[in-house]
VEXFI-329521 format. One record per residue (C-alpha): residue in three letters; x, y, z. Coordinates in steps of 0.1 Angstrom, whole numbers, plus 2048, in hexadecimal, padded with zeros to 3 digits. Example, Ala and Ser with C-alpha at 12.3 -4.5 7.8 and 13.67 -1.06 7.14 Angstrom:
BEGIN
ALA87B7D384E
SER8897F5847
end
This chain:
BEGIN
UNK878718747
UNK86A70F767
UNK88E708773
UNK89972776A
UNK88273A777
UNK88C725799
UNK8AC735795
UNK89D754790
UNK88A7597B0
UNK8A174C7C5
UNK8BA7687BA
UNK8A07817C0
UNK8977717E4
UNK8B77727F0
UNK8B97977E9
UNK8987A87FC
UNK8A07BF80E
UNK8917DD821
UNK87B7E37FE
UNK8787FC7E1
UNK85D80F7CF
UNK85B82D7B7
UNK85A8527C4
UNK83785F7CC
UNK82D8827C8
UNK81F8837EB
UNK83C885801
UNK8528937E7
UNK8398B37EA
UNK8388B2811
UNK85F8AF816
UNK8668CC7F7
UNK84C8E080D
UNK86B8E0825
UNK87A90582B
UNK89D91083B
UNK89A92E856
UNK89C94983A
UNK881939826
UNK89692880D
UNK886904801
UNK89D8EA810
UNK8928D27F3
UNK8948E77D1
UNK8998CB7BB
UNK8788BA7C6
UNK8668DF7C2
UNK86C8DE79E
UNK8648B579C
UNK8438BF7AB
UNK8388DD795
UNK8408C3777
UNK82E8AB783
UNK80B8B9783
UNK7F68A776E
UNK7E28BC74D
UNK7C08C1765
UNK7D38D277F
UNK7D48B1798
UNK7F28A07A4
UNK7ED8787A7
UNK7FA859795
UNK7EF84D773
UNK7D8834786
UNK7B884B78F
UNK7AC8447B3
UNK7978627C2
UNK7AD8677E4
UNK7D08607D3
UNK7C787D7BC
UNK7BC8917D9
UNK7D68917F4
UNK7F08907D7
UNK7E28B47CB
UNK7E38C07EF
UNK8048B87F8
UNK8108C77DA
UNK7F88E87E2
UNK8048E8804
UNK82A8E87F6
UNK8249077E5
UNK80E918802
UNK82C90F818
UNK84B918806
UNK83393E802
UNK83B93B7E0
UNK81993B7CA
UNK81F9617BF
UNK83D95A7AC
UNK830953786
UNK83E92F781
UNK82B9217A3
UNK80D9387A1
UNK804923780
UNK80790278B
UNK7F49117B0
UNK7D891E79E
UNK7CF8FF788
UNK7D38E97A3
UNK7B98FD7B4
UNK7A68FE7A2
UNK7A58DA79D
UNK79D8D27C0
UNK77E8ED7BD
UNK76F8DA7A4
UNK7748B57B6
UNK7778B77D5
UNK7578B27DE
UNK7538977C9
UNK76D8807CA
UNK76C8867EF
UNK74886C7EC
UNK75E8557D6
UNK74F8307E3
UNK7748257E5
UNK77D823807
UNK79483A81B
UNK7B8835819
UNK7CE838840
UNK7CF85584B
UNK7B886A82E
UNK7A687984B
UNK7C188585D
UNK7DA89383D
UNK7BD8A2823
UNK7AA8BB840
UNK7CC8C484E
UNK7E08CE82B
UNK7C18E081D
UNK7BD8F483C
UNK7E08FA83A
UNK7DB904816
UNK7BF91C81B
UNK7CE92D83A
UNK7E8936821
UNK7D5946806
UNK7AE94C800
UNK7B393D7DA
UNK7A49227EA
UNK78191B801
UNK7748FB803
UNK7608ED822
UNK7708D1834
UNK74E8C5843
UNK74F8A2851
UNK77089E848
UNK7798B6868
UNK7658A387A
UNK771880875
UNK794891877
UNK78A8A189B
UNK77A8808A9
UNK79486C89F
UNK7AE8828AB
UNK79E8838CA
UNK79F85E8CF
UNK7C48598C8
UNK7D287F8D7
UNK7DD86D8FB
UNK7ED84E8EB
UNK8048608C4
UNK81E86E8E1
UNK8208568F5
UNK8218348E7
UNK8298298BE
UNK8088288AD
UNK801822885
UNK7FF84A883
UNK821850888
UNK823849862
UNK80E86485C
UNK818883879
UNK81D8A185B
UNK7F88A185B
UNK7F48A5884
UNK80E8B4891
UNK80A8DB894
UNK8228EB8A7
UNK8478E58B1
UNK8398D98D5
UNK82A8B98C6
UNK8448B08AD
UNK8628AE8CD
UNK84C8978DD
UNK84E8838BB
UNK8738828BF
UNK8738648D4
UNK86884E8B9
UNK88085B8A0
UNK88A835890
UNK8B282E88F
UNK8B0837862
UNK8A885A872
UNK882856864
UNK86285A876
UNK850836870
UNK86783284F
UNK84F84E83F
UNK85F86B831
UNK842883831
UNK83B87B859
UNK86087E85C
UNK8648A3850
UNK8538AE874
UNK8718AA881
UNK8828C5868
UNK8608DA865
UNK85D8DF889
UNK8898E088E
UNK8898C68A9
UNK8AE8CA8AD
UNK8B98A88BD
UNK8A98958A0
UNK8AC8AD883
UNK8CD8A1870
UNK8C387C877
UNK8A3888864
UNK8B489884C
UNK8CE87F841
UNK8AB869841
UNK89A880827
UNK8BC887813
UNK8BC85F80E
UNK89685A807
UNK8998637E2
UNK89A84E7C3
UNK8B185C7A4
UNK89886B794
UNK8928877B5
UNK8768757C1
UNK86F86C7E2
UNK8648457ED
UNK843848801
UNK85183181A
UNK87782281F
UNK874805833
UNK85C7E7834
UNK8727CF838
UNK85B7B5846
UNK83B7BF82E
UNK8517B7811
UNK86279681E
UNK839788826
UNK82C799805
UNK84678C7F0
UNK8467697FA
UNK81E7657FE
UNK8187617DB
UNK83774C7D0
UNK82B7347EF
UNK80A7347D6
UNK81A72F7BC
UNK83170C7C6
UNK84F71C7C9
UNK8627057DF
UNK87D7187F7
UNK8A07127FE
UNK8B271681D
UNK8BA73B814
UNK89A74280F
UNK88673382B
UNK8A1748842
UNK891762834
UNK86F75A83A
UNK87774F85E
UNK883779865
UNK85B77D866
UNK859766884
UNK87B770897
UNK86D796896
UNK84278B8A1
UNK83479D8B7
UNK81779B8D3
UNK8037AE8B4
UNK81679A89B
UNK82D7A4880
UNK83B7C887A
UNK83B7DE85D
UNK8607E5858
UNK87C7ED873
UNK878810872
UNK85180E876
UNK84E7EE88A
UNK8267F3890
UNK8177D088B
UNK7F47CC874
UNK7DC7B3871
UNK7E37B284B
UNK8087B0847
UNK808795868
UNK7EA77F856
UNK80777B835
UNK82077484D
UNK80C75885B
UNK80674783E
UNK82974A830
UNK83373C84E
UNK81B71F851
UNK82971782E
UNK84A719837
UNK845702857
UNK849718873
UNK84570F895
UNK8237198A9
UNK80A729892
UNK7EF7228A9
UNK7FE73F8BE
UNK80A75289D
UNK7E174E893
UNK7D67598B4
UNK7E677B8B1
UNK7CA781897
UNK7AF7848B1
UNK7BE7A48BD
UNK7B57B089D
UNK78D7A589C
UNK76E7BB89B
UNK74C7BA897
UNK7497B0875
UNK76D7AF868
UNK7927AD86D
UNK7A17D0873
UNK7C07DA869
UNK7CD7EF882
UNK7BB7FB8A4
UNK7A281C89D
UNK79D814877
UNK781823866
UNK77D810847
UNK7857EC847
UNK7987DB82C
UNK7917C3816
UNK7B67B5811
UNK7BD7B6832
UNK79D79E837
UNK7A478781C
UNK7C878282A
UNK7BA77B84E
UNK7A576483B
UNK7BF75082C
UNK7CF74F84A
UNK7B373E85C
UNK7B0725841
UNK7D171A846
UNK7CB6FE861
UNK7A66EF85F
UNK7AB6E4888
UNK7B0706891
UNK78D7138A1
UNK78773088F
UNK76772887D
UNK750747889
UNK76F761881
UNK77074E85D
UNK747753858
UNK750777862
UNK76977C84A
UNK75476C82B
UNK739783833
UNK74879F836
UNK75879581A
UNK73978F804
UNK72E7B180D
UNK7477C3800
UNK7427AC7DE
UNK7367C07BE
UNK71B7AD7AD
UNK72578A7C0
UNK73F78A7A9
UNK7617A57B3
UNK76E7B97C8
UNK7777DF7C5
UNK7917EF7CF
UNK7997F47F0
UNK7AD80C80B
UNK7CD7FA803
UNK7CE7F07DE
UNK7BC8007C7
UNK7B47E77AD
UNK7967CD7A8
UNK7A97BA792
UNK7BF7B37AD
UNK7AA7B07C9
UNK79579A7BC
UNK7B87867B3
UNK7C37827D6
UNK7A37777E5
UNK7A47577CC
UNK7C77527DD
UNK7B77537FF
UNK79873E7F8
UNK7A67207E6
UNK7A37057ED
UNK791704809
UNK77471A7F9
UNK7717117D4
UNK74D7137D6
UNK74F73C7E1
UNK76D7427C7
UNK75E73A7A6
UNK74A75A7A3
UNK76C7707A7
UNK77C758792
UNK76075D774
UNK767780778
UNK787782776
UNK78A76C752
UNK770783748
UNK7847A574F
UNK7A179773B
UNK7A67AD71B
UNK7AE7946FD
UNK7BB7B36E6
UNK7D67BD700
UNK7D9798715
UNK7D57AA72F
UNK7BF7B7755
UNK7BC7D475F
UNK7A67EE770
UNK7A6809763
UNK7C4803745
UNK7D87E1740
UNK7F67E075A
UNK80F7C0760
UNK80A7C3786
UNK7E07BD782
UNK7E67A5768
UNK800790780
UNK7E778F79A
UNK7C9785787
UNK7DF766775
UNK7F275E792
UNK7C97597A5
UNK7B8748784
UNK7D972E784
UNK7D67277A8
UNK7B17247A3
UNK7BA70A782
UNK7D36FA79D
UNK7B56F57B2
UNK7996E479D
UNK78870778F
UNK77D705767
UNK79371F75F
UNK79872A735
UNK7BE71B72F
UNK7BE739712
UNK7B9750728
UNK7D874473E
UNK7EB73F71F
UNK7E8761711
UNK7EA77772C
UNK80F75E739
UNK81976A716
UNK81478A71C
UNK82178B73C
UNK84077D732
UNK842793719
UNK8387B4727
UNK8537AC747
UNK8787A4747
UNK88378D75F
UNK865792777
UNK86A7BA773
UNK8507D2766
UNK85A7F074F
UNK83D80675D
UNK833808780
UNK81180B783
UNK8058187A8
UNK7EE8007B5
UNK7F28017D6
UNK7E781C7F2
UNK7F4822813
UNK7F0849816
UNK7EE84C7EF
UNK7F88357D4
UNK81B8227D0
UNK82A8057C0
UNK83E7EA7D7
UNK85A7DD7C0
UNK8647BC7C9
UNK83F7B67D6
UNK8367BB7AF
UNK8517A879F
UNK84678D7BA
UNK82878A7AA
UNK82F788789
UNK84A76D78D
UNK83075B7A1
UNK81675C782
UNK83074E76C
UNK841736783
UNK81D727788
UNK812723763
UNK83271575A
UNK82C6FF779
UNK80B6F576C
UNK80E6F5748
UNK8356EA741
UNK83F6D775B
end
């Protein structure tokens, strides 16, 4: 088996490419909000794919419940009808009205939801549901501190969005206003045609007619859209995928070929002063996506990771790692990831930003024993996976708590983890971190492993799920392909590693 599942992951290696997800009903609302000059939508297809798509409460949002997934998916999908002026027409003033009133009856309280904002929240949810209610007075709801966060944050970055690439240019539909500001976007307009390979942020260009970018943007949009109608939430994260995909099969022993190492090695011929870019199209570096890189390539033996590590710094605060300069909430992943990365060479002086890390850690730690869900992956199950990846074995000490937990979240009737229902991608996560913490000298229940590796095997076909479940968040929630199937080869390469070799 373990041979070929060699086989196997080599083949799928030596394909990556720019990577691939599922549509989202977020930007398939804000582009089919999209009107010719006569008022026509542009996008009638993804209208209809949008009014059949609300869910039986009135909410738009995948199956995974997260409080500002369901939100900003409902108000893009609000702010498609306001747009296209088409809520008096029977068919849309039913699916207007119920999604109304769903947002009068939680917005205010999902909006305290202890779950930590996802990018860009601030900026997108004030401006579509003022958009909204400037349209029609179905709907009043206070904004509050929302504004305000919105306003002093906005007020920070106004000088620098038009001037120089910043991690909001993924995110533009929900701060540009007026046709002034969306030409001065045109400069960054990425060779594919997108705006930061995001086709919601992209559909300025077309909203506002900025005519020397407009069929670039439009050919863009046209290409953005899986069979089934659906729009991708982004096209291109090329370099995300290459580090995201080969951390865990790094963890899990897999030993590269030539092929694959090339590959590997693109994260260090594109590294920049701020480290590693998120894709071509959008090539903003992040302390996240650069702290995989680094330990992918300290595993694959590339030259000067002292300097590599050093680009961390940039990235340090008070009492964590951000992820990106003006961040609001800190994340968890992205500080578990700079903590593996500092881990990786014990001579490296980094001792004060490790103690900072682990603390900051620990607060965030529910019970002493998991973590929740954070602003880029929605799931404690896997959360609380990766961190056993990042502290073994240099911390086996803090990692059996989370490892406890994690055997005791496993549900024996399904053979399965999840949080909120049994998914392969949370149960991939959570064996791949209980094998690695086996691998490392942990007492971990060799049932446990057994069952859910059955499962696993069982429930997957040659590393791919049947049912995307959408675990991670950027704006709102998506689901990475080959970052997936990455992980679940991983889980099984390891056990059969472990228990069959």
């Amino acid at each position: 088996m373990v041979f070929s599942r060699t086989t196997q992951i080599h083949e799928f290696i030596t394909s990556l490419s720019y990577g691939s997800m599922p549509g989202v009903i977020y930007d398939t609302a804000i582009i089919a909000s999209l009107k010719d000059n006569i008022g026509i939508p542009r996008f009638p297809r993804q209208v209809d794919l949008i009014c059949r798509a609300q869910r039986k409460d009135g909410s738009w949002g995948s199956d995974f419940f997260h409080p500002y997934d369901r939100l900003l998916n409902t108000v893009a999908a609000l702010f498609m009808f306001a747009e296209l002026e088409i809520i008096d027409e029977q068919w849309a003033m039913e699916c207007f009205e119920k999604g109304i009133s769903y947002l009068e009856t939680h917005h205010h309280k999902l909006l305290k939801s202890s779950i930590a904002m996802p990018a860009a929240f601030e900026f997108l949810y004030p401006f579509l549901l003022g958009k909204i209610m400037d349209r029609t007075s179905l709907l009043t709801l206070p904004l509050g501190n929302l504004e305000k966060i919105r306003e002093k944050k906005l007020a920070k970055v106004e000088g620098l969005i038009y001037k120089i690439p910043t991690p909001l240019l993924h995110s533009m539909e929900g701060i540009v206003e007026d046709s002034q500001s969306a030409h001065l976007l045109a400069r960054f307009q990425s060779r594919d045609g997108s705006l930061a390979a995001s086709p919601a942020s992209t559909s300025v260009f077309i909203r506002y007619n900025v005519k020397s970018v407009v069929p670039a943007a439009y050919r863009y949009i046209q290409r953005i859209f899986n069979a089934d109608g659906m729009a991708r939430h982004f096209d291109d994260y090329l370099y995300m995928n290459i580090a995201f995909t080969l951390y865990p099969l790094l963890k899990a022993g897999y030993s590269f070929s030539f092929e694959t190492v090339d590959i590997g090695l693109r994260l260090a011929q594109n590294w920049s002063p701020l480290g590693v870019p998120f894709g071509e199209s959008f090539p903003i570096p992040d302390a996240d996506d650069t702290a995989v890189a680094i330990v992918v390539l300290a595993n694959l033996g590339a030259p000067n990771m002292d300097e590599k590590l050093a680009t961390l710094f940039t990235y340090e605060s008070d009492g964590h790692f951000l992820t990106y300069p003006f961040e609001i909430e800190p994340s968890i992943m992205t500080n578990m990831h700079v903590l593996d990365a500092l881990l990786i060479n014990p001579e490296y002086n980094a001792e004060i930003q490790i103690k900072k890390v682990l603390s900051f850690i620990k607060s965030q730690t529910l019970g002493g024993r998991y973590l929740e869900g954070n602003k880029y992956n929605a799931s404690s199950v896997i959360q609380t996976g990766n961190l056993l990846l990042s502290l073994l074995p240099s911390l086996p000490e803090i990692a059996i708590s989370y490892a406890e937990w994690l055997q005791d979240q496993f549900r024996w009737e399904q053979g399965m983890w999840g949080t909120q229902t049994p998914s392969v991608e949370e149960s991939a996560h959570a064996l791949l971190g209980l094998l690695w913490a086996k691998k490392h000298g942990l007492s971990i229940d060799d049932e446990i492993l057994k069952r859910g590796y059955v499962t696993l095997q069982k429930e997957t076909r040659n590393g791919f799920t049947t049912h995307d479940s959408f675990l991670w968040t950027a704006k709102v929630q998506y689901s990475p392909t080959e970052i997936n199937r990455a992980q679940i080869l991983s889980a099984l390469y390891l056990h059969e590693q472990l228990f069959e070799a």
